[in-house]
C-alpha positions as CSV (number, residue, x, y, z in Angstrom):
1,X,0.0,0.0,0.0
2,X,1.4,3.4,-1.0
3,X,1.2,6.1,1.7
4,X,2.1,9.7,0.6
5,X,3.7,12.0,2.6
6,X,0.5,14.3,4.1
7,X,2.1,17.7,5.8
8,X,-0.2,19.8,7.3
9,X,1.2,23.9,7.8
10,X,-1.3,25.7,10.0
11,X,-1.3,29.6,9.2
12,X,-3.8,30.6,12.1
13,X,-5.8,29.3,14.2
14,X,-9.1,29.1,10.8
15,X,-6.9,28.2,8.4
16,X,-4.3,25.5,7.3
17,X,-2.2,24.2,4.0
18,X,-2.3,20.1,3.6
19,X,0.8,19.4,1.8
20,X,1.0,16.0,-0.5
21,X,4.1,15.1,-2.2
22,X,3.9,12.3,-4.8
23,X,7.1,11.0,-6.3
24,X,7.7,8.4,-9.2
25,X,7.3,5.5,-7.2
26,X,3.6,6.5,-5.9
27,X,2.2,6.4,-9.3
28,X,4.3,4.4,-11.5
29,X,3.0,1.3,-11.4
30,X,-0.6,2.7,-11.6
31,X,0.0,4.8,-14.9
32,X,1.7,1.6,-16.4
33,X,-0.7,-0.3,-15.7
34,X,-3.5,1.9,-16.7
35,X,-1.6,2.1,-19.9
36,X,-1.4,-1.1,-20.7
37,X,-5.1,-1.6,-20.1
38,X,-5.1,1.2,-23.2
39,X,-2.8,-0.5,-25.4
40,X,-5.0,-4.0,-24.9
41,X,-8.4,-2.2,-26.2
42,X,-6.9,0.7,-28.6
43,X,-8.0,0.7,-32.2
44,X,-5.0,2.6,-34.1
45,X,-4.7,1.7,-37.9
46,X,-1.4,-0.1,-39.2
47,X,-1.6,-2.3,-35.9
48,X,-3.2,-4.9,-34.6
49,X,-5.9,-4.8,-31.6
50,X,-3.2,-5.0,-28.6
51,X,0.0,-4.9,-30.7
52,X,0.1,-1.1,-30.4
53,X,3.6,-0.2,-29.1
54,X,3.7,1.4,-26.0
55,X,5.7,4.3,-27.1
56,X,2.7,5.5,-29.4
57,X,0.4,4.8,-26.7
58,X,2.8,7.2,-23.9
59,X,2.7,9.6,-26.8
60,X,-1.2,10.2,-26.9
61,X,-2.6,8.8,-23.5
62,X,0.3,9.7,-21.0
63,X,-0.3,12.5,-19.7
64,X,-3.7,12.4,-19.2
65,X,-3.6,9.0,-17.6
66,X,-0.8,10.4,-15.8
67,X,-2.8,13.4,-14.4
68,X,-5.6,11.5,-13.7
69,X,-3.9,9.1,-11.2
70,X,-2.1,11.5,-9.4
71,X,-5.3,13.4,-8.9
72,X,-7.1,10.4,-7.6
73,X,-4.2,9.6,-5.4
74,X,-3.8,13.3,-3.9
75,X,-7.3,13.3,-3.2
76,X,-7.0,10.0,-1.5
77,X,-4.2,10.7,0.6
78,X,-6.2,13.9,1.7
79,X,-9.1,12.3,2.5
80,X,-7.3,9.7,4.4
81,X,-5.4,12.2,6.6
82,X,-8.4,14.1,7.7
83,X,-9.9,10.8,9.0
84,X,-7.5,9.2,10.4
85,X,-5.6,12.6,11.7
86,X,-9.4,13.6,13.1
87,X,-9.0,17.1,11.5
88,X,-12.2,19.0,11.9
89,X,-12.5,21.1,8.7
90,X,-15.7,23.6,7.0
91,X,-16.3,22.8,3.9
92,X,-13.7,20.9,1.5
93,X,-9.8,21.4,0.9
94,X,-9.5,23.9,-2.0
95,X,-6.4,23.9,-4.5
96,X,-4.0,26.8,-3.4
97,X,-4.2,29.6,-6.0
98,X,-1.5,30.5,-8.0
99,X,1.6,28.3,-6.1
100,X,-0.6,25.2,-5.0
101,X,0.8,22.9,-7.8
102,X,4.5,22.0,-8.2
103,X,5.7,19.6,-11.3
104,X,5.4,18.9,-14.6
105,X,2.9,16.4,-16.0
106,X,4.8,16.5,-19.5
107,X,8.4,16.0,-17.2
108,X,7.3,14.0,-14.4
109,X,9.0,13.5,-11.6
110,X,8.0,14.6,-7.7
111,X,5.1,16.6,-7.5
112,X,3.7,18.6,-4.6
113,X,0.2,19.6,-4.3
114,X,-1.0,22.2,-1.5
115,X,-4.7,22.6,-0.6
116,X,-6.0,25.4,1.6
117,X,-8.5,24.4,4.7
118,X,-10.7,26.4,7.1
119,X,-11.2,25.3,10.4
120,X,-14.0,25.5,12.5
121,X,-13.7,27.6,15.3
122,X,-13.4,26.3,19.1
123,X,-16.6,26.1,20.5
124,X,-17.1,24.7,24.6
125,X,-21.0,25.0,25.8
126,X,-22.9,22.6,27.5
127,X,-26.6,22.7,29.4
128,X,-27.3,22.7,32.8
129,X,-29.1,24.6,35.6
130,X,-27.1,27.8,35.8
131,X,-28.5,28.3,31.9
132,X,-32.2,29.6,33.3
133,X,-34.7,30.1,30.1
134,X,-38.3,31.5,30.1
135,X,-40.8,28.9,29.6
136,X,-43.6,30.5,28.0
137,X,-47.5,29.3,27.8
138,X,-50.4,30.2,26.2
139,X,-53.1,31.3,29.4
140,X,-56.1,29.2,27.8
141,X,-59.1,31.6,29.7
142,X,-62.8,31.7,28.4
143,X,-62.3,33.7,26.1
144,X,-60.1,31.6,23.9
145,X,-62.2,28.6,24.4
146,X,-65.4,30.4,23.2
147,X,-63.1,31.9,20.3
148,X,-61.8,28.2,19.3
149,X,-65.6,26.9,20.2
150,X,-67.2,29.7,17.5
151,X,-64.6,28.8,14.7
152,X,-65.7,24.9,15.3
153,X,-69.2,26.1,15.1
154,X,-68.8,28.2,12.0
155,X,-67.0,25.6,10.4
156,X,-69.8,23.4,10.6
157,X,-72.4,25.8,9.9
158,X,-74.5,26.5,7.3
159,X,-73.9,29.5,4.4
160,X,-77.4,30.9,3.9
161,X,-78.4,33.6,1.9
162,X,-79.8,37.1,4.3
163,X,-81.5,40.1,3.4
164,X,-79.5,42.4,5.1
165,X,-75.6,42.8,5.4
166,X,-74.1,41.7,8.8
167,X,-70.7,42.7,10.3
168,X,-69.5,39.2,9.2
169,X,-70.8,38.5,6.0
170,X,-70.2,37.4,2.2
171,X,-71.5,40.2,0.5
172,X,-71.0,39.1,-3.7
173,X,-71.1,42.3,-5.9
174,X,-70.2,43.5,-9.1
175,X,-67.1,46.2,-9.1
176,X,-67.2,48.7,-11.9
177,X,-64.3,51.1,-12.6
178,X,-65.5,55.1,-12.2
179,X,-63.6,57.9,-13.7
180,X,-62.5,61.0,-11.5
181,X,-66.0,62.8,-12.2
182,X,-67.5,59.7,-11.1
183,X,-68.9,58.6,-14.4
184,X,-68.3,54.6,-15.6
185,X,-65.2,54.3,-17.3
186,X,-65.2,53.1,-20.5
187,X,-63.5,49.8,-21.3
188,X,-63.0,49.7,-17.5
189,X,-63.1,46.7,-14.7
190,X,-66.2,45.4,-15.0
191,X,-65.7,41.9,-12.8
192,X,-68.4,40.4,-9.9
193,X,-66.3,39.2,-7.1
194,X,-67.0,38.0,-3.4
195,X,-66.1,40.6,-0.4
196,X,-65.8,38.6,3.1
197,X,-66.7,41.7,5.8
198,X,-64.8,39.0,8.9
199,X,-61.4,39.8,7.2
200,X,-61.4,43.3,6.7
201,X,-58.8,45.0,8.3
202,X,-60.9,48.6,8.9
203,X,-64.0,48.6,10.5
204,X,-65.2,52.2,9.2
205,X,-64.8,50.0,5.9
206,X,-67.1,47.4,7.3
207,X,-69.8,49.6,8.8
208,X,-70.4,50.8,5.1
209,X,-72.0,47.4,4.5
210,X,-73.3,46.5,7.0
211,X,-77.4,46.9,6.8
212,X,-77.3,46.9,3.2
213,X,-79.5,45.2,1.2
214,X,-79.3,43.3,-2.4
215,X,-79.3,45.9,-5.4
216,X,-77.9,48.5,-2.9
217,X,-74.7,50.1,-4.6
218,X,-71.5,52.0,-2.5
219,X,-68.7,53.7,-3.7
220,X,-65.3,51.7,-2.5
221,X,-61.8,51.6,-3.3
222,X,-60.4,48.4,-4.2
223,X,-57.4,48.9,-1.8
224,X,-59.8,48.9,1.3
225,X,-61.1,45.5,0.5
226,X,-58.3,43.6,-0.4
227,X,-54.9,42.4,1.7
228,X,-52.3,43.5,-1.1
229,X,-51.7,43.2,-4.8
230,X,-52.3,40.1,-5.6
231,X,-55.9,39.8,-3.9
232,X,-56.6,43.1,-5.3
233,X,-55.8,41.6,-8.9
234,X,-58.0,38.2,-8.1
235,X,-60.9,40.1,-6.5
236,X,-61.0,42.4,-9.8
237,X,-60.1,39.6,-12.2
238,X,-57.1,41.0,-13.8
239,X,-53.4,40.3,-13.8
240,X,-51.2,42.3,-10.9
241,X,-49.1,43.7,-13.7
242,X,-52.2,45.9,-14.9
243,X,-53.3,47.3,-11.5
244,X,-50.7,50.5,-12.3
245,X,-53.3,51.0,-14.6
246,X,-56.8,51.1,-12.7
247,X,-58.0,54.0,-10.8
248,X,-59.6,53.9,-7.1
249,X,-62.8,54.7,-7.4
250,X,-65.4,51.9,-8.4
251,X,-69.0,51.6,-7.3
252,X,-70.0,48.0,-6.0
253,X,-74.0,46.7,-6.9
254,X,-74.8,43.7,-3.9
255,X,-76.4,40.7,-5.6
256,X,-76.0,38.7,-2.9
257,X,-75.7,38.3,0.7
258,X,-74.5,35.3,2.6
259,X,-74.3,34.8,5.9
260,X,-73.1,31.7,8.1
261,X,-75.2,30.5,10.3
262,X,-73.2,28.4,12.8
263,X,-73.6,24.9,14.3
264,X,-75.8,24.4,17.1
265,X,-73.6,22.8,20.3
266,X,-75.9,19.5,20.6
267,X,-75.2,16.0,20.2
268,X,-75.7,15.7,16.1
269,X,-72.3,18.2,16.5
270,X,-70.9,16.0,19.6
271,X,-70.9,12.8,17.6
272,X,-69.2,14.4,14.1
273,X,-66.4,16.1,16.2
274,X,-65.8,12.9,18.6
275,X,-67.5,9.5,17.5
276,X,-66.0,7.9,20.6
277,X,-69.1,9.4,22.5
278,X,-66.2,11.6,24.9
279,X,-68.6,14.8,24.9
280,X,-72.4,14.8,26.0
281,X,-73.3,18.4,26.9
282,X,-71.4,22.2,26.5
283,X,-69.2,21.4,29.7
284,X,-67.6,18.3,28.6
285,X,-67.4,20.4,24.9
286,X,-65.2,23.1,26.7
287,X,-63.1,21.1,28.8
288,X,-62.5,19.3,25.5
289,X,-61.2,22.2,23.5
290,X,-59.0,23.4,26.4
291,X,-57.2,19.6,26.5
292,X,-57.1,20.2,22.8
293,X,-55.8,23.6,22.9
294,X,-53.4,22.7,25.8
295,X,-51.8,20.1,23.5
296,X,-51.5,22.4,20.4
297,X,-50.1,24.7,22.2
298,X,-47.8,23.0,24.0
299,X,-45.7,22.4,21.0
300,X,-45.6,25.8,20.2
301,X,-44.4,26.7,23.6
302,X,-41.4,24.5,23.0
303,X,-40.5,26.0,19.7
304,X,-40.4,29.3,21.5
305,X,-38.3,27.9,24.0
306,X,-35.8,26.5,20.7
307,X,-35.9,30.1,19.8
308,X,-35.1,31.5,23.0
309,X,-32.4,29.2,23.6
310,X,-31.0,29.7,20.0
311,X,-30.9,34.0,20.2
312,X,-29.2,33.6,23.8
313,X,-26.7,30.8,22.7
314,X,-25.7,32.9,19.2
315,X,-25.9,36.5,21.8
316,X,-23.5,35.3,24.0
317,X,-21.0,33.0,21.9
318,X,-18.5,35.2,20.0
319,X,-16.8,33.5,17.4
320,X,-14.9,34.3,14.4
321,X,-14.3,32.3,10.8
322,X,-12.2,31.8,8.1
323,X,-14.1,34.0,5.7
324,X,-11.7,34.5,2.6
325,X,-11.5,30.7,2.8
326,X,-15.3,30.3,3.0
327,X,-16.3,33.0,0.8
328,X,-14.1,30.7,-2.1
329,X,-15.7,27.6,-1.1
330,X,-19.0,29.2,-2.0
331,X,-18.1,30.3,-5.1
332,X,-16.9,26.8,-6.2
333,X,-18.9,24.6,-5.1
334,X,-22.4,26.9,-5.7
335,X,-24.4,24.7,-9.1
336,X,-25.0,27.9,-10.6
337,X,-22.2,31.3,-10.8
338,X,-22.2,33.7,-8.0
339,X,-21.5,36.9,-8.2
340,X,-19.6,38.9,-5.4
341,X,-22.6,41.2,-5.0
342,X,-25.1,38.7,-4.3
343,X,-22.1,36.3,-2.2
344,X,-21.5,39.5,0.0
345,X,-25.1,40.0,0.8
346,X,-26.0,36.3,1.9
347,X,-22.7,35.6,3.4
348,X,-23.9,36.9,7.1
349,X,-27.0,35.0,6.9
350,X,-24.3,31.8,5.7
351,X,-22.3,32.6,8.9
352,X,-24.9,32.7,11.2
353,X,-26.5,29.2,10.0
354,X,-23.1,28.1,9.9
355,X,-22.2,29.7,13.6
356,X,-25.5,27.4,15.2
357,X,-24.8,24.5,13.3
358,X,-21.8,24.0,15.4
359,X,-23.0,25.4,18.5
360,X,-25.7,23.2,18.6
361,X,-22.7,20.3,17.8
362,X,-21.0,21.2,20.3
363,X,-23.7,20.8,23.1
364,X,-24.7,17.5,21.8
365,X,-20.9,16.2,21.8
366,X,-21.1,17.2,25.2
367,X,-24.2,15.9,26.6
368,X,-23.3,12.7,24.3
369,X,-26.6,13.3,22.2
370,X,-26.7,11.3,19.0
371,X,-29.3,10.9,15.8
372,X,-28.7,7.3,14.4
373,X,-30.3,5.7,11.4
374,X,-33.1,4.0,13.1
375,X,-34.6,7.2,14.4
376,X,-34.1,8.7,11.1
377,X,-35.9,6.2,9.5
378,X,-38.7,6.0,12.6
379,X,-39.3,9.8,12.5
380,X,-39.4,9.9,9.0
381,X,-41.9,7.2,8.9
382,X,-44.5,9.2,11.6
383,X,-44.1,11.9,9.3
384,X,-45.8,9.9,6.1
385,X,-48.2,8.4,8.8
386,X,-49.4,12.3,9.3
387,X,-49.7,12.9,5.9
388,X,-51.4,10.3,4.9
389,X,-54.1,11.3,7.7
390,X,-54.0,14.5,6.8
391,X,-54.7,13.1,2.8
392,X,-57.5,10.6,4.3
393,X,-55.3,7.9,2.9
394,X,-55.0,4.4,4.3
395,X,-51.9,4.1,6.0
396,X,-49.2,1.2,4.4
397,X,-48.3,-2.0,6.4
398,X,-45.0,-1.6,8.6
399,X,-43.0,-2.9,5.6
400,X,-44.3,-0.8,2.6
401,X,-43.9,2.1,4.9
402,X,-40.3,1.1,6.1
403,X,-39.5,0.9,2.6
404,X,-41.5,4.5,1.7
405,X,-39.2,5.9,4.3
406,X,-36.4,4.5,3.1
407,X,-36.7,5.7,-0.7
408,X,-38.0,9.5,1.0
409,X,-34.1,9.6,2.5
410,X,-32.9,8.7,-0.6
411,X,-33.0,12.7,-1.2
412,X,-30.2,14.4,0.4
413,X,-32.4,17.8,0.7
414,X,-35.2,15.8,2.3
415,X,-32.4,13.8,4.9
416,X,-31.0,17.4,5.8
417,X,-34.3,18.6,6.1
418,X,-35.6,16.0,8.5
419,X,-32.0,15.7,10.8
420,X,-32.9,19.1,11.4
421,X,-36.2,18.8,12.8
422,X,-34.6,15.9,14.7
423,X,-32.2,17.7,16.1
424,X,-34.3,20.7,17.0
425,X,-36.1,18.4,19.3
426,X,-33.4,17.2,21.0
427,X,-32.4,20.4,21.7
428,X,-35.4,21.0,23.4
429,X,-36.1,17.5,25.5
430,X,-32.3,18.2,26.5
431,X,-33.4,22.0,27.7
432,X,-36.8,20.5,29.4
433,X,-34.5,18.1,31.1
434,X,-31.2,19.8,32.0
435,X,-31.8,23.6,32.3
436,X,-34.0,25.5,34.9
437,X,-37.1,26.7,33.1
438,X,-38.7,29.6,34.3
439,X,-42.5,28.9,33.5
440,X,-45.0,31.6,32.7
441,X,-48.8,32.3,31.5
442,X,-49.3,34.9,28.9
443,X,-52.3,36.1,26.4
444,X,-52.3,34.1,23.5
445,X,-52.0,37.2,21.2
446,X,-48.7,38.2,23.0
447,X,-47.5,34.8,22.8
448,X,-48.4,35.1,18.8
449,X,-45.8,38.4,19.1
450,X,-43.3,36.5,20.3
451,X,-42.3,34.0,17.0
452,X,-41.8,37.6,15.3
């Protein structure tokens, strides 16, 4: 077995050269060998299949057989020392520019390749009780439960038509563009759309409808009724490139109102909500939507604690990186070119991914926290058991969905995607476990403020 000479030349403490020299008797016997393969299956004319001499064959396969070996051999030996040396690098080992390569492939003799590494930086944190972290929860008071109990209720009510225009509403309409005196304008919008009174944001805009009757017309500006451009351009049934083009004043005709009439809270509504019988009366109804509530939210409450954790980890932990090295690494290995502009403006958004990744390494090589395969695998398969509740589809027999899982982490995107979300709720159990959590009730619309 060959073994090349592997120096490694550290500059700072981020960055490093890996020094391979290769001499003659590293790749000799590979190249001839790799040659004579050639000569066996060349087709030249004037000779016979094998009988090409090997000087001919030198002459137009040499070098690049040449280069090729050595290449694969350098990158061998490279990978070899980082593994066996245990040498904790970002990214990949990059050529050297300009004096990385000494040799002559046409002239060979020693060669001596030098590739440039970044190293990560040092980083020592752990979780215990001195780290103290807020532990928020959603207070679930009456007024949520009659909130959650009305949205249940509406969405198993009924949409019937009403003669007059209530504060909550589907009021369909025709909008028809006006000129600035008022009068129709010709070749205009001209489009009947659906206004929902529940989701406007201005309730002077509301009150204009409400009591209104079918055939009634008011004057409105588009703007008011819609939640940005691309509404707008549905609700008026043209593309958002034209709405530079359309004024603000339109009058709106009512043809119709609808209004939703919601579920009555009695046993026909028990038994569609829960068939296992659970809820009899109002009380039991309740009580059921704040366990409900109180397991919803509980999840959330742990991904605000993630995020807590994360902003005081990255506050507190100063670090610095190898950012020339980095900013190269980027550039080469990105699929499509990157221009400096566009490198410059994500690279702090890069550093700061890159700056958790390895913070939230480090606390799991302390605390000896590990993902292996069969929790990949057993995670990834409760995520295809929700979806296929979610679709209403059957779900697969343990093997079918073992192999499902198998084929979904076939897809590196998919495998980064979902070691993430592993990890993330490590992170968490390991908080709930380790730290000192400071619990605490608040509104649900300030605990809404806090994921912003």
């Amino acid at each position: 077995m060959i073994n090349m000479e592997v120096v490694r030349e550290d500059i700072d403490k981020l960055n490093a050269l890996l020094k391979v020299k290769v001499v003659p008797a590293d790749y000799k016997s590979k190249v001839e060998t790799k040659l004579e393969n050639h000569r066996k299956q060349a087709n030249i004319p004037g000779f016979r299949k094998g009988f090409v001499p090997m000087s001919l064959i030198k002459k137009q396969y040499g070098t690049s057989v040449l280069f090729d070996e050595v290449s694969k051999m350098v990158s061998e030996a490279i990978n070899k020392y980082i593994t066996t040396e245990k040498v904790d690098i970002l990214g990949n080992p990059m050529p050297k520019d300009g004096d990385g390569f000494e040799g002559d492939f046409s002239n060979p003799s020693d060669f001596l390749f030098t590739y440039e590494i970044g190293l990560p930086p040092k980083i020592d944190v752990s979780i215990s009780k001195k780290n103290k972290f807020p532990y928020k929860e959603v207070e679930i008071d009456a007024a949520l439960i009659q909130k959650q109990s009305e949205d249940i209720r509406r969405r198993y009510g009924k949409l019937e038509s009403a003669e007059l225009v209530g504060e909550n509403d589907m009021v369909l309409g025709r909008f028809v563009e006006l000129n600035s005196d008022k009068s129709v304008k010709e070749g205009g919008v001209d489009h009947s759309a659906t206004v929902s009174l529940e989701f406007l944001d201005s309730d002077k805009v509301r009150k204009k409808f409400v009591g209104k009757k079918v055939g009634d017309v008011l004057n409105v500006n588009p703007d008011d009724l819609s939640k940005g451009p691309k509404d707008k351009a549905a609700m008026l049934g043209v593309k958002e490139a034209e709405l530079d083009g359309i004024g603000k004043k339109f009058t709106f005709t009512i043809t119709e109102i609808k209004c939703m009439n919601f579920a009555e809270l009695n046993e026909e509504l028990f038994l569609k909500l829960y068939p296992d019988n659970s809820v009899k009366d109002e009380k039991t109804f309740n009580d059921r939507i704040k366990s409900d509530l109180e397991q919803m939210f509980s999840k959330d409450s742990d991904r605000l604690l993630h995020k807590v954790v994360f902003d005081e980890l990255m506050k507190k932990i100063k670090v610095s990186f190898p950012e020339a090295f980095l900013k190269r690494w980027i550039k080469q290995v990105n699929e499509k070119p990157l221009t400096d502009e566009v490198l410059e403006k994500e690279f702090d958004g890069y550093l700061k991914m890159l700056k958790w990744q390895l913070i939230e390494k480090a606390i799991f090589e302390s605390h000896d926290v590990q993902i292996d395969q069969k929790e990949l695998v057993d995670y990834t398969k409760s995520l295809l058991i929700q979806n296929y509740s979610n679709y209403g589809a059957p779900v697969p027999d343990e093997e079918e969905l073992d192999k499902n899982a198998r084929k979904f982490l076939q897809d590196k995107k998919q495998v980064d995607s979902i070691i993430g979300r592993l990890a993330e709720d490590k992170l968490i159990e390991l908080c709930k476990n380790t730290a000192t959590l400071k619990p605490k009730k608040v509104k649900y619309d300030d605990f809404v403020k806090e994921f912003n």
